[in-house]
VORO-553874 format. One record per atom (N, C-alpha, C): residue in three letters; atom name; x, y, z. Coordinates in steps of 0.2 Angstrom, whole numbers, plus 5000, padded with zeros to 4 digits. Last residue first. Layout:
% VORO-553874
REC    r   a     X     Y     Z
REC  ALA  CA     X     Y     Z
...
END
This chain:
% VORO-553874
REC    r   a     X     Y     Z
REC  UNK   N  5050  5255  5687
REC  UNK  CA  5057  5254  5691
REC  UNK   C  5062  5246  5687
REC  UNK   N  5047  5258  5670
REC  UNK  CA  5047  5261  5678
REC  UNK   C  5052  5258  5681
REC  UNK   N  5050  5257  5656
REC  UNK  CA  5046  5256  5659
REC  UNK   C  5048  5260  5666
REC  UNK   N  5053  5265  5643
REC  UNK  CA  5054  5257  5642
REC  UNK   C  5051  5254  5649
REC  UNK   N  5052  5277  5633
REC  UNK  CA  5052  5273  5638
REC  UNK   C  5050  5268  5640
REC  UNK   N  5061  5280  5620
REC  UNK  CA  5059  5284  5624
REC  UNK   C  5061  5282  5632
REC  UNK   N  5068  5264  5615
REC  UNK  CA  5060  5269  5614
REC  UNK   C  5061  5272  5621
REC  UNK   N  5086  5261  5612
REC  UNK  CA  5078  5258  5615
REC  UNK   C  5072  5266  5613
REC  UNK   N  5091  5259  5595
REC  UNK  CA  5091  5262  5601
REC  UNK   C  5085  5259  5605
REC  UNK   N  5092  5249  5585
REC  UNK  CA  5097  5252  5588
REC  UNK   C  5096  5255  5596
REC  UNK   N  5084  5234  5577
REC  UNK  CA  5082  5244  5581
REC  UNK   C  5089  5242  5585
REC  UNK   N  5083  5222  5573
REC  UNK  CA  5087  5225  5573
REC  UNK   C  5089  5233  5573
REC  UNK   N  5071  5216  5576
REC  UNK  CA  5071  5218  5573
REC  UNK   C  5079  5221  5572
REC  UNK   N  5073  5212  5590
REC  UNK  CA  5067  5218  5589
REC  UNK   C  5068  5220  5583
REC  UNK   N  5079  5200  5591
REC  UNK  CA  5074  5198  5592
REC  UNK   C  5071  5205  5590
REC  UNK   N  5093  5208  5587
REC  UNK  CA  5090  5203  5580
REC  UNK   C  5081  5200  5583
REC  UNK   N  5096  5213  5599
REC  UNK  CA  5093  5217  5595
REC  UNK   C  5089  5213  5588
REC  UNK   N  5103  5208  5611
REC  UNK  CA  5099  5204  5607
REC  UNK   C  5094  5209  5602
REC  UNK   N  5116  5214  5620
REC  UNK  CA  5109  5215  5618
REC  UNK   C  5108  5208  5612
REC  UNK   N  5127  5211  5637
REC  UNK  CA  5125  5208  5630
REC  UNK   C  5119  5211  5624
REC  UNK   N  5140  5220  5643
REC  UNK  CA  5132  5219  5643
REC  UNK   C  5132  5215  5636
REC  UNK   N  5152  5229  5651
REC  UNK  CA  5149  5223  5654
REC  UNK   C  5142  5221  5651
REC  UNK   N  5155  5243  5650
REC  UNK  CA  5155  5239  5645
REC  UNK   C  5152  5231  5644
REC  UNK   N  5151  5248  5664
REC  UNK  CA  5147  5250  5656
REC  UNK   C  5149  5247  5651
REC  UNK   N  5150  5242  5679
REC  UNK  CA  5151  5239  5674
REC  UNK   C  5151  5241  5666
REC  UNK   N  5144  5253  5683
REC  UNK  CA  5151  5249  5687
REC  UNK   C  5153  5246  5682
REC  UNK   N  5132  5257  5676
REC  UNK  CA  5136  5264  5680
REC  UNK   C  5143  5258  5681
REC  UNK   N  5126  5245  5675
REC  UNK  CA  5129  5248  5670
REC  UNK   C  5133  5253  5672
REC  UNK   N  5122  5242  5689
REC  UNK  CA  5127  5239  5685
REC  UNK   C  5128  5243  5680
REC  UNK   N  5112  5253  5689
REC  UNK  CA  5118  5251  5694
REC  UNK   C  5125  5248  5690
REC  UNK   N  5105  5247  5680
REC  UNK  CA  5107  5256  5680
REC  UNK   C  5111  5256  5682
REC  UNK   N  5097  5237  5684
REC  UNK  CA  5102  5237  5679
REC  UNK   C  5106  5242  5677
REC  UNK   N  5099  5239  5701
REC  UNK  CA  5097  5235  5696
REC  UNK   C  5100  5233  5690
REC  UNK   N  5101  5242  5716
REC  UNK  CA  5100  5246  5711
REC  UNK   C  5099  5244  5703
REC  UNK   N  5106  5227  5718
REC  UNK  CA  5104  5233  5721
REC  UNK   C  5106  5237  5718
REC  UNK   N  5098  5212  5716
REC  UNK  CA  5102  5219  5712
REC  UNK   C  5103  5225  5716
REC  UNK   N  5095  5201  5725
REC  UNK  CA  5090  5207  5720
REC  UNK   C  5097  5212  5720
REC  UNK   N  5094  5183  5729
REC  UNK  CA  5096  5191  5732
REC  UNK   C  5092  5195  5726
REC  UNK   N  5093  5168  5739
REC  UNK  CA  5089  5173  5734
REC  UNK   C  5091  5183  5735
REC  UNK   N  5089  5155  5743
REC  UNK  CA  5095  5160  5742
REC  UNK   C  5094  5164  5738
REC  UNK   N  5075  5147  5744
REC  UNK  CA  5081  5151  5751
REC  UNK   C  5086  5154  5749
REC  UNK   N  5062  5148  5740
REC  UNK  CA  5068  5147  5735
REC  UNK   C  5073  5150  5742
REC  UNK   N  5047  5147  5741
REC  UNK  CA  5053  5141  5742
REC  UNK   C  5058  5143  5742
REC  UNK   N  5040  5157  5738
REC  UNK  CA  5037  5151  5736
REC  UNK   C  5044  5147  5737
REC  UNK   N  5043  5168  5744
REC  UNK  CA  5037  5166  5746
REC  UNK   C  5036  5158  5742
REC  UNK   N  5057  5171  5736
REC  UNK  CA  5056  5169  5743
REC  UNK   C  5051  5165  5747
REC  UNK   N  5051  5175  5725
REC  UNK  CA  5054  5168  5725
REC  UNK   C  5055  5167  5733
REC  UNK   N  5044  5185  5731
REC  UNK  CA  5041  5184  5727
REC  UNK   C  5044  5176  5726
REC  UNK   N  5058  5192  5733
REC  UNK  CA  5052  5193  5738
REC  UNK   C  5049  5187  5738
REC  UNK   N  5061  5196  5723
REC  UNK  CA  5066  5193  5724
REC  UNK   C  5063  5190  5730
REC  UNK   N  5052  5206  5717
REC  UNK  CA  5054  5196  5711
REC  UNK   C  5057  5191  5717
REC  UNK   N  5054  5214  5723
REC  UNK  CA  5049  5212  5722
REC  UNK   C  5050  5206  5721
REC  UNK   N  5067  5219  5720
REC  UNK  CA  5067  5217  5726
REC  UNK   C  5058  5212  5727
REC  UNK   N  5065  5220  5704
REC  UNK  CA  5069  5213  5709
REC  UNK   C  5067  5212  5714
REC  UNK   N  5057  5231  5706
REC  UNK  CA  5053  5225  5703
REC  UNK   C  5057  5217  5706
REC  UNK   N  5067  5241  5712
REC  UNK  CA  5061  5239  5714
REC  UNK   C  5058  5232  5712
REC  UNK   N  5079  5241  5702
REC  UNK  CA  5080  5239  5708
REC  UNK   C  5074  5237  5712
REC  UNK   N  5080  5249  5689
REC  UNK  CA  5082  5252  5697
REC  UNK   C  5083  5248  5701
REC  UNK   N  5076  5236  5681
REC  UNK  CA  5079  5242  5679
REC  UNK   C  5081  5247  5684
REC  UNK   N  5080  5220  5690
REC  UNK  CA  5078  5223  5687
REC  UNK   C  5079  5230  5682
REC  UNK   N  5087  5204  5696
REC  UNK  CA  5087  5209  5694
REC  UNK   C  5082  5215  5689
REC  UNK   N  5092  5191  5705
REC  UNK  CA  5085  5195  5701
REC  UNK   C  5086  5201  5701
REC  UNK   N  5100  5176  5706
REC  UNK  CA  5098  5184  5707
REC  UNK   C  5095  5186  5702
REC  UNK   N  5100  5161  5715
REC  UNK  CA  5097  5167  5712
REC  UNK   C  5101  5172  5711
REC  UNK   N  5109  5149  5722
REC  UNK  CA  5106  5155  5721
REC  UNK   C  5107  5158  5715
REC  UNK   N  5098  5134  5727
REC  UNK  CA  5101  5137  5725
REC  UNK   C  5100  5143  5724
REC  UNK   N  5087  5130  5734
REC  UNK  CA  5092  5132  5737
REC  UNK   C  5098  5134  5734
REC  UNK   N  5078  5123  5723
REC  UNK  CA  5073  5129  5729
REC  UNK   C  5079  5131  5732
REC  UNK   N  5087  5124  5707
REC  UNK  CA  5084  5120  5713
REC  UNK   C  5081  5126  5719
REC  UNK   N  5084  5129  5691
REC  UNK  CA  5086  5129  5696
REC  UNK   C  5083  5128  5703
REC  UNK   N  5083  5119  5677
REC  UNK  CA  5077  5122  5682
REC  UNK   C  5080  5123  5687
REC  UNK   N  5096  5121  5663
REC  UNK  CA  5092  5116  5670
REC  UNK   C  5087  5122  5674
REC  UNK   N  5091  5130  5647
REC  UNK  CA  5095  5129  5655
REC  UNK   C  5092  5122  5658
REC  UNK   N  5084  5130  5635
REC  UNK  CA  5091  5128  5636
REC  UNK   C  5094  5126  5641
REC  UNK   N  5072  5134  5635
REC  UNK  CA  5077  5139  5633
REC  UNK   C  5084  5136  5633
REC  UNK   N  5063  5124  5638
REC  UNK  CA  5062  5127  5630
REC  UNK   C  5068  5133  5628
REC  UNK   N  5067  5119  5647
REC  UNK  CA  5071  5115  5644
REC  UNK   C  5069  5117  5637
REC  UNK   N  5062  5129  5658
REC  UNK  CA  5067  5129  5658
REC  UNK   C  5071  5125  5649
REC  UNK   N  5047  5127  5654
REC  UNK  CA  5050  5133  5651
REC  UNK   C  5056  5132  5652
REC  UNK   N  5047  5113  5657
REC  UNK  CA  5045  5115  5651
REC  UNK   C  5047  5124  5649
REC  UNK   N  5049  5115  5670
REC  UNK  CA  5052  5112  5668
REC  UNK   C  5053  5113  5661
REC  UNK   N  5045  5130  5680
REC  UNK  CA  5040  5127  5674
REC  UNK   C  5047  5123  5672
REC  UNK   N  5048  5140  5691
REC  UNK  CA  5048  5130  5692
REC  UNK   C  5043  5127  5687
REC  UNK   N  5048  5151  5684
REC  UNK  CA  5053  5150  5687
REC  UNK   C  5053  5143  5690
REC  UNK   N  5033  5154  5677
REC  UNK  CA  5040  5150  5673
REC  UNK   C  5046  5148  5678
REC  UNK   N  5024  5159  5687
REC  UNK  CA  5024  5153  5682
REC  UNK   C  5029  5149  5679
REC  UNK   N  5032  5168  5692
REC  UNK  CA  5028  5163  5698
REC  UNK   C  5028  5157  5693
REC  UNK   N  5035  5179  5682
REC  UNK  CA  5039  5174  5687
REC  UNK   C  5038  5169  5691
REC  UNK   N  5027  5185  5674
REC  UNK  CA  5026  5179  5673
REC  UNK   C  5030  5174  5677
REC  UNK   N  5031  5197  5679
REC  UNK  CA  5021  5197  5678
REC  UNK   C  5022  5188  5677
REC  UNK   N  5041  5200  5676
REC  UNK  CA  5039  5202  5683
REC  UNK   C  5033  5197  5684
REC  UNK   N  5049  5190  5663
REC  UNK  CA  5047  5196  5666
REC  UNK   C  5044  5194  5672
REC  UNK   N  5065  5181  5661
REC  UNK  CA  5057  5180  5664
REC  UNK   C  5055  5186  5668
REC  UNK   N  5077  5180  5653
REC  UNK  CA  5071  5185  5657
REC  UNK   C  5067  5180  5655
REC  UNK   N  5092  5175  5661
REC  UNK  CA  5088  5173  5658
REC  UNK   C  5085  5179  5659
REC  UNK   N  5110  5182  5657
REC  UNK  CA  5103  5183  5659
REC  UNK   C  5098  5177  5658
REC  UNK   N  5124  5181  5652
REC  UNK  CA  5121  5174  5656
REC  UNK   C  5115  5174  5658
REC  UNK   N  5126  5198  5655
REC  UNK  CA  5128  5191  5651
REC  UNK   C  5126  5187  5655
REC  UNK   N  5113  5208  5656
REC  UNK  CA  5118  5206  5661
REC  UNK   C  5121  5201  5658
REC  UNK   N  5109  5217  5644
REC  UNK  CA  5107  5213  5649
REC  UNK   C  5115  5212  5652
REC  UNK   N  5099  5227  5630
REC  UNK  CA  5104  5227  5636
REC  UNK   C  5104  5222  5642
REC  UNK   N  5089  5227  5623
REC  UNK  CA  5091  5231  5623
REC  UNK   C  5099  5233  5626
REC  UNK   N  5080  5216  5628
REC  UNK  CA  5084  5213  5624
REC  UNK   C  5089  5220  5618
REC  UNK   N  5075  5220  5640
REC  UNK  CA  5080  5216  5641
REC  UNK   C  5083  5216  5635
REC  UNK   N  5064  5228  5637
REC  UNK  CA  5069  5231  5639
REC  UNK   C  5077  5227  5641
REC  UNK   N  5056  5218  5629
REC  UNK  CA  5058  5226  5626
REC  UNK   C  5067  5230  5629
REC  UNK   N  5053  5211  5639
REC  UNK  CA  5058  5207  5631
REC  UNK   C  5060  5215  5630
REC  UNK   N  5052  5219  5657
REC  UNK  CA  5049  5217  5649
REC  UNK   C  5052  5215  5647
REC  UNK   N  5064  5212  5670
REC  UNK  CA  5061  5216  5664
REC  UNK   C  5057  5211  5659
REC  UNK   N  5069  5203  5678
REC  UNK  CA  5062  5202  5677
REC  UNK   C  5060  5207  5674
REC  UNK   N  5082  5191  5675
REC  UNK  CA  5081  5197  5672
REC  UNK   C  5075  5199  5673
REC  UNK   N  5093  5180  5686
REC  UNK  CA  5085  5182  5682
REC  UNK   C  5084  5189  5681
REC  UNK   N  5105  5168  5684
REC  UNK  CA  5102  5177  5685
REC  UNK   C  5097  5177  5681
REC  UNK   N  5110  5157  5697
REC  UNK  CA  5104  5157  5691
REC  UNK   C  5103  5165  5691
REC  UNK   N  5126  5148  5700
REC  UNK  CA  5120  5152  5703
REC  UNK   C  5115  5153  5694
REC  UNK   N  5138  5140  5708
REC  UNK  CA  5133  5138  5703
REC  UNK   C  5127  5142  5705
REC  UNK   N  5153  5145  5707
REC  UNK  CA  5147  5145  5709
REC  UNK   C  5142  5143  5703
REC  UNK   N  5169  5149  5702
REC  UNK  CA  5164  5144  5701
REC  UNK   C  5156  5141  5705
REC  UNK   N  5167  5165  5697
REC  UNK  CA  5169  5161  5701
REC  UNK   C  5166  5153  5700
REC  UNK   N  5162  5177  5688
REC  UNK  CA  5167  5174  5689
REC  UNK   C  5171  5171  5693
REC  UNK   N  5150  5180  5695
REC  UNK  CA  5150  5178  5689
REC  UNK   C  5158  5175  5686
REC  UNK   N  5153  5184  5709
REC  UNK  CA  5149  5178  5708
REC  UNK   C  5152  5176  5701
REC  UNK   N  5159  5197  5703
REC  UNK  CA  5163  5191  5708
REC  UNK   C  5160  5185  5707
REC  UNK   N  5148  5203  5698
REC  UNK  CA  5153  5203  5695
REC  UNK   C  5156  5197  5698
REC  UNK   N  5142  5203  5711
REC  UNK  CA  5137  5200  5706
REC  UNK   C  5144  5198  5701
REC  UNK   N  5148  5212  5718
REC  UNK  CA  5147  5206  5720
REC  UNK   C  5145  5202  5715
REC  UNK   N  5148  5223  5710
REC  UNK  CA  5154  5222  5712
REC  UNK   C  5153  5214  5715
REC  UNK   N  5135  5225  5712
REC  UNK  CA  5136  5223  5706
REC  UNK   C  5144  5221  5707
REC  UNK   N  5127  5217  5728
REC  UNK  CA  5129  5224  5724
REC  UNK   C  5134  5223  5717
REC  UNK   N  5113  5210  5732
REC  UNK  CA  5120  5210  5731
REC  UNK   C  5121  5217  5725
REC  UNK   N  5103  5209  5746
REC  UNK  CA  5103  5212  5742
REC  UNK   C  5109  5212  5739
REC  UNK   N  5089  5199  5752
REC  UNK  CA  5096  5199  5752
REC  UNK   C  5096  5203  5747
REC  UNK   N  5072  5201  5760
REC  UNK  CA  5078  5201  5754
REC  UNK   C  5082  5203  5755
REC  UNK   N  5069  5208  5772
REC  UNK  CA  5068  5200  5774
REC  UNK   C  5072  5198  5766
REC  UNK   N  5065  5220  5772
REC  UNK  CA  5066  5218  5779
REC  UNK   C  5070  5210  5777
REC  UNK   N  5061  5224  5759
REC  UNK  CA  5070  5225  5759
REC  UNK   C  5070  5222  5767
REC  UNK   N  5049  5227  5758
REC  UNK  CA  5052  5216  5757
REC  UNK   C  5056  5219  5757
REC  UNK   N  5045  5236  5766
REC  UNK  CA  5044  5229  5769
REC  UNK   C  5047  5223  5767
REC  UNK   N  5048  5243  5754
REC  UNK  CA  5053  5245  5761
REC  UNK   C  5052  5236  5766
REC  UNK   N  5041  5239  5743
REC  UNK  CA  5047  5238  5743
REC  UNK   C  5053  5238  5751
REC  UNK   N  5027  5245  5750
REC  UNK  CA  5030  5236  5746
REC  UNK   C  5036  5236  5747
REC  UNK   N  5030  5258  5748
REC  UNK  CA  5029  5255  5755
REC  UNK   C  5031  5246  5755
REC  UNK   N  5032  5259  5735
REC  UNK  CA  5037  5260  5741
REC  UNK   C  5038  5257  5745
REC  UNK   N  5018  5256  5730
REC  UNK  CA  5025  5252  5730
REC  UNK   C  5030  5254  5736
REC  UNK   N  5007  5256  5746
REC  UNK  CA  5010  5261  5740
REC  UNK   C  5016  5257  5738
REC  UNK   N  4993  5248  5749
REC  UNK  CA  4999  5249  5751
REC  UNK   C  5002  5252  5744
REC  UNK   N  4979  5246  5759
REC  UNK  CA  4982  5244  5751
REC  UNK   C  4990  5249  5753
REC  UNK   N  4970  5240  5766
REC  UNK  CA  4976  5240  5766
REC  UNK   C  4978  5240  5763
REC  UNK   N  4953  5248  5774
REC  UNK  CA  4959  5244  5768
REC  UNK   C  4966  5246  5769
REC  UNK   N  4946  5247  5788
REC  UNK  CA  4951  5251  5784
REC  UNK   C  4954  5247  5778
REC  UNK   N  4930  5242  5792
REC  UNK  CA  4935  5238  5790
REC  UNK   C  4940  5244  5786
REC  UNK   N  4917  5244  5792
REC  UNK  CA  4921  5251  5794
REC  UNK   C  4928  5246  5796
REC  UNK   N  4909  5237  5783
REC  UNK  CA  4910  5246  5781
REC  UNK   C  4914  5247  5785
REC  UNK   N  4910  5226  5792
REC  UNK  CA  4912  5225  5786
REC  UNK   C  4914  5232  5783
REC  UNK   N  4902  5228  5802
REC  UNK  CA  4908  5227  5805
REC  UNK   C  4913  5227  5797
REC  UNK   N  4891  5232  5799
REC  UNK  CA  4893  5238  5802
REC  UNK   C  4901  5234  5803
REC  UNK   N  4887  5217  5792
REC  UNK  CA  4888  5223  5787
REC  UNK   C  4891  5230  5789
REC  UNK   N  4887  5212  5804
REC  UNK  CA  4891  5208  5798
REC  UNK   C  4893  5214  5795
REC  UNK   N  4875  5217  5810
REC  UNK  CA  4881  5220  5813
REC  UNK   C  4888  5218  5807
REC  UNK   N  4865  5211  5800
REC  UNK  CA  4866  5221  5801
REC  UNK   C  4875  5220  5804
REC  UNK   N  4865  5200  5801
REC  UNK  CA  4869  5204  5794
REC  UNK   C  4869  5212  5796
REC  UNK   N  4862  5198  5814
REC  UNK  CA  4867  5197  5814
REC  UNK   C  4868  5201  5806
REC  UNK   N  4849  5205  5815
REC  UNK  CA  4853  5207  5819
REC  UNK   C  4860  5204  5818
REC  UNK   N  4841  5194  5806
REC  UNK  CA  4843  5202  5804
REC  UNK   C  4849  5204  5809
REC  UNK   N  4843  5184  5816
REC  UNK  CA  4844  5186  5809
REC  UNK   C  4847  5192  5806
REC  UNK   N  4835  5189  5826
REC  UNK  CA  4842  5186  5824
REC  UNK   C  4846  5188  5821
REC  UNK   N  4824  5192  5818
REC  UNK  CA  4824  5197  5823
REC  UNK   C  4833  5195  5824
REC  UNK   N  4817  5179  5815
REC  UNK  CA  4821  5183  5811
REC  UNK   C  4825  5189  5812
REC  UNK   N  4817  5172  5829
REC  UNK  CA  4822  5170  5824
REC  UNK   C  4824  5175  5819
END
């Protein structure tokens, strides 16, 4: 019986060390959920906004970098707390809005375009079916749109410029 035994965490153990990890580079992330995320271009995003469609824009920057510049009508909900707050009832009616439903659309946007396609991923996985990501982000926009932006500088104090740098994608 011990002889078993042994013989089974030995092999447990030779099968477990030579198991590859699969850690994945963002890119790599990003190229996989560009398989299966919609992507709207700010000429669209524009349209949408000026139509009577009932859609919801999420901003998944840091506060730092939103409140520097945004999309009019943004909400943000950063990267890191999307999963929490985007069907939190209690955060939608502490800012104001309705909670948008699992079929209604989204868009998610970011600083390039990465962290949305991520967000946009990310609502996918938990229910939401119309859901797109910025293509190219907030940078995009701003290039199409450059006078098209709201900031909220009285939240930072009233600083004029942003800091150096404000983050990655």
């Amino acid at each position: 019986m011990k002889k078993i035994l042994v013989f089974l965490l030995l092999a447990f153990v030779i099968t477990a060390c030579n198991k590859k990890s699969e850690v994945q580079t963002v890119d790599a992330m990003v190229e996989s959920a560009l398989t299966h995320v919609k992507l709207i271009e700010p000429e669209g995003l524009f349209n949408l906004m000026n139509s009577e469609e009932i859609y919801t824009l999420v901003d998944v920057r840091q506060e730092l970098e939103f409140y520097y510049g945004f999309i009019p009508g943004s909400v943000n909900i950063p990267r890191g707390s999307l999963e929490f707050k985007i069907g939190s009832q209690e955060f939608w009616d502490g800012i104001g809005l309705y909670m948008p439903e699992k079929d209604e659309k989204i868009v998610v946007y970011c600083k390039k375009g990465q962290r949305g396609i991520l967000a946009a991923e990310t609502l996918g996985k938990m229910g939401y079916t119309n859901v797109y990501a910025l293509d190219g982000g907030w940078k995009n926009w701003e290039l199409a749109y450059p006078d098209l932006y709201e900031k909220d500088l009285d939240k930072l104090g009233g600083h004029s410029s942003a800091p150096a740098s404000s983050g990655g994608c």
